[in-house]
N, C-alpha and C positions, 0 to 999 in steps of 0.2 A: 168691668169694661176697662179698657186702658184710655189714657190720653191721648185726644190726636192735638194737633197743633192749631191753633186759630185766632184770630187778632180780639183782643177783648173788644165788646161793643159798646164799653166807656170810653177810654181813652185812644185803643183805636192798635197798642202796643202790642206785641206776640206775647200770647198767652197759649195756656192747655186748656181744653176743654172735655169734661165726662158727659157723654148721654146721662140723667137720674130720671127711671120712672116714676122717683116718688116725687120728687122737685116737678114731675110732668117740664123737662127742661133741658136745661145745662148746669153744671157747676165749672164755675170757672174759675181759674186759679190765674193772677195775671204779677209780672212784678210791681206795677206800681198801684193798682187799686186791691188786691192782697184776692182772696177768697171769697165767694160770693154765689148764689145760685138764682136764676132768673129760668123765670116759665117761657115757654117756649111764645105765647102771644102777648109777650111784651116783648121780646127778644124780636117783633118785626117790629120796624118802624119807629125803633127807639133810640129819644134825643137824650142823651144824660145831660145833667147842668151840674154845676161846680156841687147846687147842694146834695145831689142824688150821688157823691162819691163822698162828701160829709156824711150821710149817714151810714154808708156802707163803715167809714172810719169811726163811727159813735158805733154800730151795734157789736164790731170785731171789738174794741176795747169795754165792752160790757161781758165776753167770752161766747156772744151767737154769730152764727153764722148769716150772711143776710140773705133776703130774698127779695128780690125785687120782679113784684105784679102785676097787670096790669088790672083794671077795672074799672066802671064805670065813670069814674071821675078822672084817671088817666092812669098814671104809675105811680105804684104805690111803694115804698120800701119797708121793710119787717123783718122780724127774725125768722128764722126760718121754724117749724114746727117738726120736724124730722127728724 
């Protein structure tokens, strides 16, 4: 699939975003929170906080890509398993 255009739902900035069936989501590629993939039911109704783009910046500089969840407890951030 190619990229269409769309404002990251961290920071709020222009970003790209891929449909991924496997992600069940997006990946997003944005300039200032870097790369990252989020499932489509956390991608509704989601607040980021300073730490929820901390970890995105901890799991890139470990070499995974993140994922960010949602689930019972609310949102969760991880590496991705893809």
């Amino acid at each position: 699939m190619l990229p269409e255009p769309a404002n990251c739902p961290l920071c709020g900035a222009a970003a790209e975003r891929i449909r991924s069936s496997q992600l069940r989501g997006f990946r997003y590629t944005c300039p200032s929170c870097g790369s990252f993939g989020i499932e489509s039911a956390a991608l509704a109704g989601l607040i980021a906080s300073a730490s929820t783009r901390q970890d995105l910046a901890r799991l890139r500089a470990f070499g995974h890509l993140p994922l960010i969840q949602r689930d019972k407890q609310g949102i969760r951030v991880g590496p991705c398993r893809v």
